[in-house]
N, C-alpha and C positions, 0 to 999 in steps of 0.2 A: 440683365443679360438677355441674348436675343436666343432662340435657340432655332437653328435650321428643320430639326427635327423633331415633330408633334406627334402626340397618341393619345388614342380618347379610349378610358378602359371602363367599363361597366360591373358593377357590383350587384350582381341581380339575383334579386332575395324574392321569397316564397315561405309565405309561413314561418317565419324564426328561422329560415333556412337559406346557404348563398349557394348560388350556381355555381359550381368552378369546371374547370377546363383541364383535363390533365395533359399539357403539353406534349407536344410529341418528344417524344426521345433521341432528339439530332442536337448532337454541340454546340450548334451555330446557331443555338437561337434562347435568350435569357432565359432560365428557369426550366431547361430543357427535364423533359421527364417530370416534372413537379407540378401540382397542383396549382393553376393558377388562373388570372379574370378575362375573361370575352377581351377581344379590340385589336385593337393596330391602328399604325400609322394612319396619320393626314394625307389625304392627297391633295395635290397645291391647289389653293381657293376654297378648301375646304373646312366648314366651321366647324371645332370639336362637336359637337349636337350633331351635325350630317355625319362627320367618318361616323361618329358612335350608331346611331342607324345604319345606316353602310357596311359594319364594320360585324352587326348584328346581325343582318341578311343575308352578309353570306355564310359567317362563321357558324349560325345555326338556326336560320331562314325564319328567323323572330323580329316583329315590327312593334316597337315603342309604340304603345296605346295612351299612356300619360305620361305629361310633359317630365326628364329624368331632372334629382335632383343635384344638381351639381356640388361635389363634396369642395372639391379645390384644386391647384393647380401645384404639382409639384415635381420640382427639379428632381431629372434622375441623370448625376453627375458621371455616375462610370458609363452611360449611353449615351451624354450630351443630348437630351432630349427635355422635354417638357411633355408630362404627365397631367391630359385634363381627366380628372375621375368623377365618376358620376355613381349616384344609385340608383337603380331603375327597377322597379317592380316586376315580377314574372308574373304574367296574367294567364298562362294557360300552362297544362299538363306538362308535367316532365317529356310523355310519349309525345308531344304532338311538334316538338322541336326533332330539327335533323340538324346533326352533330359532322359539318363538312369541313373544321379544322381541328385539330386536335386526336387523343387515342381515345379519350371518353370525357364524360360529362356525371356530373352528379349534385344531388343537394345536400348541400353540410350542415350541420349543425354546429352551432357555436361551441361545442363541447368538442369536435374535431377539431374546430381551428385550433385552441386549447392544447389539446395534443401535437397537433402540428403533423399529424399524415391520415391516411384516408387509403381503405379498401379501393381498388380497382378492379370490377368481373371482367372487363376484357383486358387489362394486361393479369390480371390474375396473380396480384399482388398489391401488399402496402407500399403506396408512395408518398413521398412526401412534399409539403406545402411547400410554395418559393417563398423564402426568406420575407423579401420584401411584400410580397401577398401576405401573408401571414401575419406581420408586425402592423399591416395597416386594418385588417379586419381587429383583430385583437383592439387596438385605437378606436375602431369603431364600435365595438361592441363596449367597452367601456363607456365610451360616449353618450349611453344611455339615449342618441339620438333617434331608434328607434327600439321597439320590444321584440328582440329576436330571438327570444326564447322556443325551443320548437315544441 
């Protein structure tokens, strides 16, 4: 199946720990208010690896220093879209990122994903993971494909 519409989303871990994105809180947009990964759409000619850089510069003006590793590609049927997912290492300070989409940012610990919500200081409450973020770290971290222990 062909899909018109592409997303290249980043799983970007620090110490046994993932970066997540707490979405803004507008209805018109998947997983609105919830916990969820860096990224967005393809733009046309665009290889997932470029939006995923791209996509990292502006969301929180961080530049891929090693090559990401690409997890896989998977169908997201209520969006019609195709999902390229990647993991990609955070190489510098939580501080030295600027956070230009989303209400906040933070690093998880696998024991959060587990739970399945997460303190937020600037909305100044518990929010919770998106479903599908959530189901697919859980899959990863079983995976034992890396030690994400924090």
């Amino acid at each position: 199946m062909s899909y018109e519409r592409q997303v290249a989303i980043a799983i970007l871990y620090q110490k046994g720990r993932f970066l997540m994105q707490l979405r803004d809180n507008l209805p018109h947009i998947p997983a609105a208010g919830c916990w969820g990964f860096f990224g967005g759409h393809l733009e046309p000619g665009e290889t997932p690896e470029e939006g995923l850089q791209r996509e990292l510069q502006e969301e929180i003006n961080y530049t891929i220093r090693k090559p990401p590793i690409k997890l896989g590609e998977f169908p997201n049927e209520e969006h019609q879209s195709l999902r390229h997912v990647f993991a990609v290492p955070l190489l510098v300070p939580l501080h030295e990122l600027q956070l230009n989409e989303g209400w906040d940012m933070a690093l998880l610990c696998p024991e959060d994903i587990v739970k399945g919500e997460f303190y937020s200081h600037k909305a100044r409450q518990i929010r919770p993971l998106g479903f599908a973020h959530r189901k697919f770290l859980l899959d990863l971290i079983e995976s034992n494909l890396v030690d994400w222990q924090c």
